[in-house]
DOGUVEX-253053 format. One record per residue: residue in one letter; residue number from 0; x, y, z of N, C-alpha, C in turn. Coordinates in nm, 2 decimals, decimal comma. Layout:
% DOGUVEX-253053
["A"; NUM; [X; Y; Z]; [X; Y; Z]; [X; Y; Z]]
...
//
This chain:
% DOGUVEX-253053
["X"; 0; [0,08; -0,12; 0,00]; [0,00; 0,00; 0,00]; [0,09; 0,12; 0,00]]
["X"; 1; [0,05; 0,21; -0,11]; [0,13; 0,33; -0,09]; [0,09; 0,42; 0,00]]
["X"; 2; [0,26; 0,50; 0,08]; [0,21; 0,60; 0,19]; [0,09; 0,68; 0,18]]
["X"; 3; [0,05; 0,71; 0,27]; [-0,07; 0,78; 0,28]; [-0,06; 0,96; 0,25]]
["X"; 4; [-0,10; 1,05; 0,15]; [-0,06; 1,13; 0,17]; [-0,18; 1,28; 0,24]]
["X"; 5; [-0,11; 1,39; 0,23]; [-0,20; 1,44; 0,40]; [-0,17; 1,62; 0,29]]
["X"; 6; [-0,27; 1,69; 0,29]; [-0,25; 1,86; 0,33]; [-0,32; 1,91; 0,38]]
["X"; 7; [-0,23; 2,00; 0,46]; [-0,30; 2,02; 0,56]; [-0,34; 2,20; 0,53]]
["X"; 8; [-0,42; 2,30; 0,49]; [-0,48; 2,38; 0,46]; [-0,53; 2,47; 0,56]]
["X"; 9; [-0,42; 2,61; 0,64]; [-0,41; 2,69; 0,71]; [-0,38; 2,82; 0,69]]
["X"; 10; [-0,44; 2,96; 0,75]; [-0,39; 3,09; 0,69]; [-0,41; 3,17; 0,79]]
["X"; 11; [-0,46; 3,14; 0,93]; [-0,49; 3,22; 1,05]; [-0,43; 3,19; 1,15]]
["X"; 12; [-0,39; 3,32; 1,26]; [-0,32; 3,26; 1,35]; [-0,42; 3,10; 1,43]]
["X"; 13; [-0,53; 3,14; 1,46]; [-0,61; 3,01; 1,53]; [-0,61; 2,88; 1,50]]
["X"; 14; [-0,60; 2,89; 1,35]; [-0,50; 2,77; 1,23]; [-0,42; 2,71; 1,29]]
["X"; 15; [-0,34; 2,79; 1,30]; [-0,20; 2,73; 1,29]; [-0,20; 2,64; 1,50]]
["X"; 16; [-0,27; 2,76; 1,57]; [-0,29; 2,69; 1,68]; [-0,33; 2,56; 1,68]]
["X"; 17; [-0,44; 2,58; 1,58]; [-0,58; 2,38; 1,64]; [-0,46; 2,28; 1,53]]
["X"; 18; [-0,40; 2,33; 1,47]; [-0,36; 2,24; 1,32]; [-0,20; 2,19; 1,40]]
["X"; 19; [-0,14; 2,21; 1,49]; [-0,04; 2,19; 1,49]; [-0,01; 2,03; 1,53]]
["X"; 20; [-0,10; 2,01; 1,67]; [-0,13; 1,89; 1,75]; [-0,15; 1,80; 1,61]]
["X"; 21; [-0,18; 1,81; 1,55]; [-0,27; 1,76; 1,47]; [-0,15; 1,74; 1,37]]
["X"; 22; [-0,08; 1,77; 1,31]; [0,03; 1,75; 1,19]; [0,12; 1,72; 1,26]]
["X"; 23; [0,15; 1,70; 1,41]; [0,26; 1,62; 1,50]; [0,23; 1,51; 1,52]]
["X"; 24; [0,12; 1,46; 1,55]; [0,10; 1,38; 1,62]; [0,03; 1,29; 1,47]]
["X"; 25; [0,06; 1,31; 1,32]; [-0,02; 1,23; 1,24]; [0,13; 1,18; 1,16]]
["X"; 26; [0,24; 1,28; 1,20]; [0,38; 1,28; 1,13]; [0,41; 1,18; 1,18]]
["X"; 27; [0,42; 1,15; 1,34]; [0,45; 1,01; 1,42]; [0,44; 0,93; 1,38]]
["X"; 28; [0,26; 0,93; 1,35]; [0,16; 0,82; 1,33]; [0,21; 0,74; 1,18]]
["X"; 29; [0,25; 0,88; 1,08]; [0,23; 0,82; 0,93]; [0,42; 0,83; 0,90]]
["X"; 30; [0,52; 0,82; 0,94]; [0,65; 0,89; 0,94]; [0,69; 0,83; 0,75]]
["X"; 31; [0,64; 0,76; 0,72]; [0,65; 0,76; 0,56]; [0,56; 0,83; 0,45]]
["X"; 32; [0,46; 0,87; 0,49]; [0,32; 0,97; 0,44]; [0,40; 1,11; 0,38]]
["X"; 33; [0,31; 1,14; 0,32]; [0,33; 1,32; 0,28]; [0,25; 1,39; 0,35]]
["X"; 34; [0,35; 1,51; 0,40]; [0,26; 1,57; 0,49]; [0,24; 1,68; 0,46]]
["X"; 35; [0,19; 1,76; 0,34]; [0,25; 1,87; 0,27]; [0,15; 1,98; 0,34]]
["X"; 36; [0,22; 2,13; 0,40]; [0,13; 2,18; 0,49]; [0,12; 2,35; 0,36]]
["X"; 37; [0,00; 2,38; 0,36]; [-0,04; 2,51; 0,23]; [-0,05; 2,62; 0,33]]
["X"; 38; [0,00; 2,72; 0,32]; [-0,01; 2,87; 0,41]; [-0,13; 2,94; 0,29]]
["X"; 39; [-0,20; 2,93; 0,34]; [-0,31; 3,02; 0,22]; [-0,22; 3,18; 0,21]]
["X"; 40; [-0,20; 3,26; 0,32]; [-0,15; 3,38; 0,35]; [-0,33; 3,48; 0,40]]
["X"; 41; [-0,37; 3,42; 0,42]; [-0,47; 3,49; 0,44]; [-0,45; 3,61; 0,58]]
["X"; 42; [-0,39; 3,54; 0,70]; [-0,29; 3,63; 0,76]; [-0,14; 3,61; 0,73]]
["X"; 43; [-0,08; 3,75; 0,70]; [0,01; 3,72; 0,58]; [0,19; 3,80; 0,63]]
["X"; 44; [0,14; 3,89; 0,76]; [0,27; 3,95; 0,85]; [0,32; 3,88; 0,89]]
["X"; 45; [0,42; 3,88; 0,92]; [0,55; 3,79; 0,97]; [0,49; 3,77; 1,18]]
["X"; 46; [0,43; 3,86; 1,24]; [0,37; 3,85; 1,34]; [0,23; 3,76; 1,35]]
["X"; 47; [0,17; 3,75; 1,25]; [0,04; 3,68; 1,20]; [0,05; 3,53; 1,14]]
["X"; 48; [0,19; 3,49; 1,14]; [0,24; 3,40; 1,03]; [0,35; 3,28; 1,11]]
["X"; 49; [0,53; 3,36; 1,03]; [0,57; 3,24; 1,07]; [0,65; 3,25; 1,18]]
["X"; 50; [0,57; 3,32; 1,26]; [0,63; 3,32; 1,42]; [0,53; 3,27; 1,52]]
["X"; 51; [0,40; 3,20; 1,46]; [0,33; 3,10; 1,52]; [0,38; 2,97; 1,44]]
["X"; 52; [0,42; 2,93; 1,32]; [0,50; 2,83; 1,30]; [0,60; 2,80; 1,34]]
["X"; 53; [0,68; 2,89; 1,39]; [0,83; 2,83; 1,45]; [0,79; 2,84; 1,58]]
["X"; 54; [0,72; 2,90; 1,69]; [0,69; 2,86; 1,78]; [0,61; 2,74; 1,87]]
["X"; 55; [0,55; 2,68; 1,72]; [0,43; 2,57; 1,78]; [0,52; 2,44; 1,72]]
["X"; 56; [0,63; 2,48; 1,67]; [0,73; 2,34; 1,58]; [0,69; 2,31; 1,43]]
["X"; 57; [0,61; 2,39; 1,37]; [0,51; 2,33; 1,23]; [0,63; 2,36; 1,14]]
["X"; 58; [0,66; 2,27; 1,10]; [0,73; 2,28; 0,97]; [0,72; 2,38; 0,89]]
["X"; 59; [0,83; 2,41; 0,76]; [0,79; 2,54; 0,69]; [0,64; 2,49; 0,59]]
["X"; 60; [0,60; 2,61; 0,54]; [0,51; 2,54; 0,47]; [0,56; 2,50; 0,34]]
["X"; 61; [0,48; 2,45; 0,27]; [0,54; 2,37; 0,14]; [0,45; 2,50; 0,01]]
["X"; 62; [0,38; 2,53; 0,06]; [0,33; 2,58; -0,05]; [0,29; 2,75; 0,04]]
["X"; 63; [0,29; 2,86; -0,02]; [0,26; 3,01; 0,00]; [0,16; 3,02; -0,08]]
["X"; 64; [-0,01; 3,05; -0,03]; [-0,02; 3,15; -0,18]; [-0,06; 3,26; -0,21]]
["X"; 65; [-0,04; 3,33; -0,07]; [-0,01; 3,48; -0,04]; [-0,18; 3,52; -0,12]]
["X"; 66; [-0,28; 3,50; -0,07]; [-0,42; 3,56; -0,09]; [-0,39; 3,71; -0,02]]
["X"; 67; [-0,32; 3,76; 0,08]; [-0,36; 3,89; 0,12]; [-0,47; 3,90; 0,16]]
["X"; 68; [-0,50; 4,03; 0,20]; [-0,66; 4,03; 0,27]; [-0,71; 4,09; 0,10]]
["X"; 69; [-0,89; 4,12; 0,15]; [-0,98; 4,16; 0,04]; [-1,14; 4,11; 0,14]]
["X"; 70; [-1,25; 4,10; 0,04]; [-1,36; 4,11; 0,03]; [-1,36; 3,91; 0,12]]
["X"; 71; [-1,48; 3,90; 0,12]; [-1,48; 3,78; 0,19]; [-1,51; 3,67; 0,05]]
["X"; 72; [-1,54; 3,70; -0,03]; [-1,54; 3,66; -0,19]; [-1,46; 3,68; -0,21]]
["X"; 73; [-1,36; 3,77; -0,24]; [-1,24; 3,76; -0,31]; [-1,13; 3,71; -0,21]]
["X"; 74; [-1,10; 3,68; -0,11]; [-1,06; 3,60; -0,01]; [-1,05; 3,39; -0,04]]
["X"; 75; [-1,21; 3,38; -0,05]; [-1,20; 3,26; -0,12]; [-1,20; 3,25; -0,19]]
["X"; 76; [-1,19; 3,34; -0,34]; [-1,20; 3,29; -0,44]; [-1,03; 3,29; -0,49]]
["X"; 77; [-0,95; 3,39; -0,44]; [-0,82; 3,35; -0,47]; [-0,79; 3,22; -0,39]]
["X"; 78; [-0,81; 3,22; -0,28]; [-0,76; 3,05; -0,24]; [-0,79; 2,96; -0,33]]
["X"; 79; [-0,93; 2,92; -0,33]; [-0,95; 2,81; -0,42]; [-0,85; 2,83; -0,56]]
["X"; 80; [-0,83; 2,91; -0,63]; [-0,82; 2,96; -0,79]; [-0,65; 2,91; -0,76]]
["X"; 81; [-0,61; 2,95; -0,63]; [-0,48; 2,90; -0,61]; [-0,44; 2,80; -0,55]]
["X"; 82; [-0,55; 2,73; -0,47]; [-0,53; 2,59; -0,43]; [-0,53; 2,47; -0,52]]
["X"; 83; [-0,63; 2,47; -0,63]; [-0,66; 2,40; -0,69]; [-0,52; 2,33; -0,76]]
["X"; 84; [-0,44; 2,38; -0,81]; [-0,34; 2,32; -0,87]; [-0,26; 2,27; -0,80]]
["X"; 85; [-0,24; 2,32; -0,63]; [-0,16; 2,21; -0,56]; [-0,24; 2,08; -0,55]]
["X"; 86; [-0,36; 2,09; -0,52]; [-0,41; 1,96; -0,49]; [-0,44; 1,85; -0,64]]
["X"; 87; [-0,40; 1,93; -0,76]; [-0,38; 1,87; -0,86]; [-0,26; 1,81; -0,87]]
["X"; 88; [-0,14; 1,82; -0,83]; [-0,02; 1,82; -0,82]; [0,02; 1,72; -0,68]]
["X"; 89; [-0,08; 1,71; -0,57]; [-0,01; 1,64; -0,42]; [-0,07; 1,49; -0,46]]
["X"; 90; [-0,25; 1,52; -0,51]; [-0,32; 1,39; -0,51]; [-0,36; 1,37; -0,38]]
["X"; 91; [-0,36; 1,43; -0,30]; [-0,37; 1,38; -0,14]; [-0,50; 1,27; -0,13]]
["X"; 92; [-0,47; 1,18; -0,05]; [-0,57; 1,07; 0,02]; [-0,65; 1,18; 0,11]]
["X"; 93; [-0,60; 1,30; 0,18]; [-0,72; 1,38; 0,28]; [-0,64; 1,49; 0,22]]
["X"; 94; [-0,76; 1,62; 0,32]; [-0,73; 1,72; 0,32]; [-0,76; 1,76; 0,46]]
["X"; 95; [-0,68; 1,85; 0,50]; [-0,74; 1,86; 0,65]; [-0,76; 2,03; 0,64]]
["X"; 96; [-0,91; 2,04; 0,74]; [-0,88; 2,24; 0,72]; [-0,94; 2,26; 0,90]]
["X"; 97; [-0,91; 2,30; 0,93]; [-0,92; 2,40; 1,05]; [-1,04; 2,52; 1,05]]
["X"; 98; [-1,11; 2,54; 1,17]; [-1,20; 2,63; 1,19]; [-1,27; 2,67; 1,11]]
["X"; 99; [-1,34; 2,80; 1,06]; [-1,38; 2,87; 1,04]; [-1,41; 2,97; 0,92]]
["X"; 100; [-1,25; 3,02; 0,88]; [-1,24; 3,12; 0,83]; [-1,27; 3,15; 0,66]]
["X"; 101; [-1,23; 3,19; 0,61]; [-1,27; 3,18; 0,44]; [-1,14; 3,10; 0,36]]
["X"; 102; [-1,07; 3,08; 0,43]; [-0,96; 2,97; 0,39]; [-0,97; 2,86; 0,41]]
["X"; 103; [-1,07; 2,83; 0,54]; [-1,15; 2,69; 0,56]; [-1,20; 2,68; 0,45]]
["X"; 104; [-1,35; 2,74; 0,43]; [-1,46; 2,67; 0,32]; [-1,36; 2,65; 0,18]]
["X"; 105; [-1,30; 2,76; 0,17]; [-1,26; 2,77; 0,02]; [-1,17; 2,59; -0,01]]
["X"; 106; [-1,14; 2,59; 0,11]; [-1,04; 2,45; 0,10]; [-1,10; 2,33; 0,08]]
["X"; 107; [-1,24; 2,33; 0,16]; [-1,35; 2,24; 0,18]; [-1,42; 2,25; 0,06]]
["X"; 108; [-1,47; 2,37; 0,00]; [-1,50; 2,35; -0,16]; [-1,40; 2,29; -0,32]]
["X"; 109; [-1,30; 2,35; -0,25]; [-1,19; 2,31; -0,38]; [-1,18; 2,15; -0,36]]
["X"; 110; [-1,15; 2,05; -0,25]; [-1,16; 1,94; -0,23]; [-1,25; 1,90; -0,27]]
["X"; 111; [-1,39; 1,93; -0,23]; [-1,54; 1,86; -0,27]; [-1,53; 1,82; -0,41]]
["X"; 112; [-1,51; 1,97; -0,52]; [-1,52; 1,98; -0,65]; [-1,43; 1,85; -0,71]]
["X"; 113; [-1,30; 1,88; -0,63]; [-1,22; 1,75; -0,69]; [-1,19; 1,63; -0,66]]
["X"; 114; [-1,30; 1,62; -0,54]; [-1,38; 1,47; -0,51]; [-1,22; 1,40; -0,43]]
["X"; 115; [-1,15; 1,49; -0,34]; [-1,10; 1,47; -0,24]; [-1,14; 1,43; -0,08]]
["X"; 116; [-1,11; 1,33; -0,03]; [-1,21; 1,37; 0,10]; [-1,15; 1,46; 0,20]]
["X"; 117; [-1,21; 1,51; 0,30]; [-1,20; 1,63; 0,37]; [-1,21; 1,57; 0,51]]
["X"; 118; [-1,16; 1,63; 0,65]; [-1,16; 1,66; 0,75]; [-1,15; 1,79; 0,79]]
["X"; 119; [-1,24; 1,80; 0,87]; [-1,24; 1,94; 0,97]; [-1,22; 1,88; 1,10]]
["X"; 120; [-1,14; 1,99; 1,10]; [-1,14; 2,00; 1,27]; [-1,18; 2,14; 1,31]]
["X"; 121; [-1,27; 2,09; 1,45]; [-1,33; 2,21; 1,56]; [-1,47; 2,19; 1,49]]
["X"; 122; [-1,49; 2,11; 1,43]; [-1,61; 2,07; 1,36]; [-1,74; 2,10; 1,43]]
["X"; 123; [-1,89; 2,12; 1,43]; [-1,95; 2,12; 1,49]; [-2,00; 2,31; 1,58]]
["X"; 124; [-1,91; 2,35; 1,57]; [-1,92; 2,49; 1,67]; [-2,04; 2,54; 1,60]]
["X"; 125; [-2,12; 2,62; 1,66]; [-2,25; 2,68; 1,59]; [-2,26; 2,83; 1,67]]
["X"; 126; [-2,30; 2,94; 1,63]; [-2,37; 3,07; 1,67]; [-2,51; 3,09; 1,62]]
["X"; 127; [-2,56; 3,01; 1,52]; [-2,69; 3,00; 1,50]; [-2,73; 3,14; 1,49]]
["X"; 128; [-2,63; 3,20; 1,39]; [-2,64; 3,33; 1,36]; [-2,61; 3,31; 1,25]]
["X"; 129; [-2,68; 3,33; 1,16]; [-2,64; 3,30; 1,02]; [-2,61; 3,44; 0,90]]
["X"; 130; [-2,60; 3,55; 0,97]; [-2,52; 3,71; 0,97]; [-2,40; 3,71; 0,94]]
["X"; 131; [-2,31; 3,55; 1,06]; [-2,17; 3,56; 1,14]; [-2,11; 3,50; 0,94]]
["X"; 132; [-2,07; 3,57; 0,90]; [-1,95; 3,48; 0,77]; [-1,93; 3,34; 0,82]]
["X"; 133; [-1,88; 3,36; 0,95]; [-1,78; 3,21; 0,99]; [-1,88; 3,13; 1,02]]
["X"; 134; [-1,99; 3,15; 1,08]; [-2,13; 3,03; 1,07]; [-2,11; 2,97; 0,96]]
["X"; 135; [-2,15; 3,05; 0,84]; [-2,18; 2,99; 0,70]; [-2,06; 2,92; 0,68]]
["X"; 136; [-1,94; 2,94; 0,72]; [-1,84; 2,87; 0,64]; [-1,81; 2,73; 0,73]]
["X"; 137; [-1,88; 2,77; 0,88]; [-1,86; 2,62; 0,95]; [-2,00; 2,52; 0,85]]
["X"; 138; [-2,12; 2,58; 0,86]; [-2,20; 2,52; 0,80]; [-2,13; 2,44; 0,65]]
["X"; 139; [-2,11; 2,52; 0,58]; [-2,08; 2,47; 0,42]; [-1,94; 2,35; 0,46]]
["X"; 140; [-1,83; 2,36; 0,58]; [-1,72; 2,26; 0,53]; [-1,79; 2,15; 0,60]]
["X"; 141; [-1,89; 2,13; 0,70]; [-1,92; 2,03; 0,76]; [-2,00; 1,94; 0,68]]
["X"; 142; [-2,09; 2,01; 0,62]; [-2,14; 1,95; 0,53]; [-2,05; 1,91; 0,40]]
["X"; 143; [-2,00; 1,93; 0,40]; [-1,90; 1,87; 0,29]; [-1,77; 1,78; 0,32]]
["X"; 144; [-1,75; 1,78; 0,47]; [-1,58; 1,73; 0,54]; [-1,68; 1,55; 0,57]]
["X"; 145; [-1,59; 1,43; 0,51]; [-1,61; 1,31; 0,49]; [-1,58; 1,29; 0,69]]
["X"; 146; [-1,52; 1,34; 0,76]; [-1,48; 1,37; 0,88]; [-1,44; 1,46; 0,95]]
["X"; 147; [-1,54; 1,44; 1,08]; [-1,56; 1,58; 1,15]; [-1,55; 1,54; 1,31]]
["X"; 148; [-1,41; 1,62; 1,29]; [-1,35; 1,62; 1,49]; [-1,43; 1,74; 1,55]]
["X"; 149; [-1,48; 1,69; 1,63]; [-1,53; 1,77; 1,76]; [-1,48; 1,74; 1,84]]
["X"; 150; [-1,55; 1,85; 1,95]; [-1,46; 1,85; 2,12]; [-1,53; 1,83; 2,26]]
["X"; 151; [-1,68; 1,86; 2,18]; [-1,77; 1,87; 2,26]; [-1,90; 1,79; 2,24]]
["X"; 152; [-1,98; 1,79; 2,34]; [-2,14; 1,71; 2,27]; [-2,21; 1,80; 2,27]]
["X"; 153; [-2,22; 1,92; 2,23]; [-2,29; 2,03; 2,19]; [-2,28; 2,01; 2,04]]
["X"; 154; [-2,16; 2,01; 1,98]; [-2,09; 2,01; 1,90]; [-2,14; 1,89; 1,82]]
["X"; 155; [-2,16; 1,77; 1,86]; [-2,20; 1,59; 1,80]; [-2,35; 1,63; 1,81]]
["X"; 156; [-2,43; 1,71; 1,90]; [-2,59; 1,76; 1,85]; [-2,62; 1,86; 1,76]]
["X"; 157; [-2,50; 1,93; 1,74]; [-2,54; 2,00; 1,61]; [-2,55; 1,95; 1,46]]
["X"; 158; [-2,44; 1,88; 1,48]; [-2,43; 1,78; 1,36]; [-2,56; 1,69; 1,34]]
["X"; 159; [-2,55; 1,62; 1,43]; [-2,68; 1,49; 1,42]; [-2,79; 1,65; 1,34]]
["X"; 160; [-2,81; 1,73; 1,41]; [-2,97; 1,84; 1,37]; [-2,95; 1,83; 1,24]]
["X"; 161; [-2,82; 1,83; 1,22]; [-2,84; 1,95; 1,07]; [-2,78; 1,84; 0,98]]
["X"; 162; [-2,84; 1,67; 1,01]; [-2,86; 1,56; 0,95]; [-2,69; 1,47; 0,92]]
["X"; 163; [-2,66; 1,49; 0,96]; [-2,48; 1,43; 0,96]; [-2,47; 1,30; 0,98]]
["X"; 164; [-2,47; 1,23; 0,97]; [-2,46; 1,07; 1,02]; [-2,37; 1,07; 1,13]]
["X"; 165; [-2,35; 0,96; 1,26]; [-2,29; 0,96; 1,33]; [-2,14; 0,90; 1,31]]
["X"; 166; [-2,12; 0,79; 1,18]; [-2,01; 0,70; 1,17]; [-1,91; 0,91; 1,10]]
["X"; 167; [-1,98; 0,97; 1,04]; [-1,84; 1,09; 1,00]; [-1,84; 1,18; 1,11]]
["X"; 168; [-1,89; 1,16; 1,24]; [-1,82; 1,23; 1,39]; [-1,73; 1,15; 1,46]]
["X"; 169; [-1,65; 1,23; 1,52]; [-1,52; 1,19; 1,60]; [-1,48; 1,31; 1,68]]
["X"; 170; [-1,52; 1,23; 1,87]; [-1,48; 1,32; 1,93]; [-1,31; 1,31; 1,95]]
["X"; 171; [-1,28; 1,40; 1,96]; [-1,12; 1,39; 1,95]; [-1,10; 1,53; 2,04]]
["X"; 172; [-1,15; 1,59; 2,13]; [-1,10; 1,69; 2,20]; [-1,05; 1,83; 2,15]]
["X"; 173; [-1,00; 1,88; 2,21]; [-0,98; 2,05; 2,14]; [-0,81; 2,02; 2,12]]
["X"; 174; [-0,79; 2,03; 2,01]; [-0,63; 2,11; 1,95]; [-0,61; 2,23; 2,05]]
["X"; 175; [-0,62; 2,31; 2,06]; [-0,58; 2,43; 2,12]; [-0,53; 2,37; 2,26]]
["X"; 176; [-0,64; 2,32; 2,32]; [-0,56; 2,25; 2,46]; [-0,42; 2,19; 2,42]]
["X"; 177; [-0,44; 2,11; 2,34]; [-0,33; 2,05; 2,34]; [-0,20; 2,11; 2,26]]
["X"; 178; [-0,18; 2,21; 2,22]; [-0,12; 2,31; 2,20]; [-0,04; 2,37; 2,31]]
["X"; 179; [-0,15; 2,43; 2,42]; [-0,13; 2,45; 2,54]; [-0,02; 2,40; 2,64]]
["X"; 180; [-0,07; 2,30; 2,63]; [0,01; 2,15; 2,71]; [0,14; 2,14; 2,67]]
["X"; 181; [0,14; 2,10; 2,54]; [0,27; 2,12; 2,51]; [0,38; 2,20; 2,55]]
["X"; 182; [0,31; 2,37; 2,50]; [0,43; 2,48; 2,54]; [0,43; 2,49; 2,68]]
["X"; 183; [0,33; 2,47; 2,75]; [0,36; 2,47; 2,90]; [0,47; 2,53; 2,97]]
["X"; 184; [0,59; 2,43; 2,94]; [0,70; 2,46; 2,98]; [0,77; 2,56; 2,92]]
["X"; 185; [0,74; 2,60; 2,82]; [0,79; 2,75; 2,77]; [0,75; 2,85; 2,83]]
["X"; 186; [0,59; 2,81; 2,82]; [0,55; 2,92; 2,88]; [0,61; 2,99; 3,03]]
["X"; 187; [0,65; 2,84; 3,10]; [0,70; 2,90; 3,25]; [0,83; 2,95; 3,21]]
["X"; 188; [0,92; 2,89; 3,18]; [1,05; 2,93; 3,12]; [1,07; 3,06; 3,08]]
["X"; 189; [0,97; 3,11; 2,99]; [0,97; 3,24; 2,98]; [0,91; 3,31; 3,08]]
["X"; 190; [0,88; 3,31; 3,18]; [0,77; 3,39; 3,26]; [0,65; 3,44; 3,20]]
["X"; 191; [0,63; 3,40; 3,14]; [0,48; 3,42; 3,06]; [0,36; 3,49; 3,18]]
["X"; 192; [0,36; 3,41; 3,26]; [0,26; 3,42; 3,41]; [0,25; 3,53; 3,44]]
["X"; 193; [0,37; 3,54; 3,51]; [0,37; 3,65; 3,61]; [0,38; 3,78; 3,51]]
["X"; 194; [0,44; 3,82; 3,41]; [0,45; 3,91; 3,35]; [0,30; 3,96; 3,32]]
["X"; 195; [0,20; 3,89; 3,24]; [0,07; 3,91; 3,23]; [-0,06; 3,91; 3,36]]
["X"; 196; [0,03; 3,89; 3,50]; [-0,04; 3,93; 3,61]; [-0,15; 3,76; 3,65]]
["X"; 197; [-0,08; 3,68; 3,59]; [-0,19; 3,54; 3,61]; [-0,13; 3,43; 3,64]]
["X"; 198; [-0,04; 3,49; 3,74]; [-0,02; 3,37; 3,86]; [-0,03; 3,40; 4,03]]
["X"; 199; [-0,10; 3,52; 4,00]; [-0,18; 3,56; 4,18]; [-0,23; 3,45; 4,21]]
["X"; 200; [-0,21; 3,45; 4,34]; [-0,24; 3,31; 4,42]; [-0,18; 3,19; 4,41]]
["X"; 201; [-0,13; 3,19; 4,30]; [-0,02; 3,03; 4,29]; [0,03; 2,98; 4,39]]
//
């Protein structure tokens, strides 16, 4: 069987947070796989960018495609317009996308079209405000992600409502925590605590 291969489809700092746990812990899992990770650029500063990659360990990315900001339309539509040809080019067995944002769906729709299967992670979250952009875009990848990590059972009742089958849920906990956990020790090392006033009482 050939290696399994993996992209992983990120452009926000909160990205790069839920997605890291997640490309560490699949790199272990798969150490002959491709793990090719796409920076849409949707946050595109060096503060926004790759100083939450070298902080969280994430590899460089493999692919840039510097979308910049714009319209919430022209946001996804340069992603897709520019994703498409990597995913023409990797073949990936999955795609993995993260949260929310318009680099989510756009990633979740470029997959769909090219009959890739998809995972989300943080799957499930709802505002049941359908005003919020990022509703709609959790709405449209869940409905379209072949697998959907949740963290919560709020999260596994949203899904079941809005007709999901149960075999494409999987609770799998919050990334972000485990993000957390990891730097931990940095965090003390640095004094992170005390500096930001939140270790009164310790």
């Amino acid at each position: 069987m050939a290696p399994m291969r993996i992209v992983y489809v990120v452009g926000t700092r909160p990205n790069f947070v839920k997605t890291a746990p997640v490309i560490g812990a699949l790199r272990d899992r798969l150490p002959a796989g491709r793990h090719a990770l796409v920076h849409t650029g949707q946050h595109y500063d060096r503060l926004m960018s790759e100083v939450f990659l070298e902080e969280l360990g994430v590899p460089e990315p493999d692919y840039m495609l510097e979308v910049g900001s714009g319209s919430h339309a022209q946001q996804t539509a340069r992603v897709m317009e520019r994703l498409e040809p990597v995913l023409d080019d990797e073949r990936p067995d999955l795609v993995i996308v993260p949260g929310d944002v318009n680099s989510t769906v756009a990633a979740a729709l470029t997959a769909a079209k090219m009959q890739i299967p998809l995972a989300h992670i943080e799957a499930g979250l709802r505002s049941f405000d359908r005003t919020m952009p990022e509703e709609l875009n959790r709405i449209v990848t869940d409905q379209l992600a072949e697998r959907l990590f949740i963290h919560s059972p709020e999260a596994d009742d949203n899904l079941h409502a809005e007709g999901i089958p149960a075999e494409r849920i999987h609770l799998v906990g919050n990334t972000m925590i485990d993000t957390l956990v990891a730097l931990e020790d940095r965090f003390r090392a640095a004094g992170a605590a005390p500096r930001l006033g939140l270790d009164r009482g310790a």
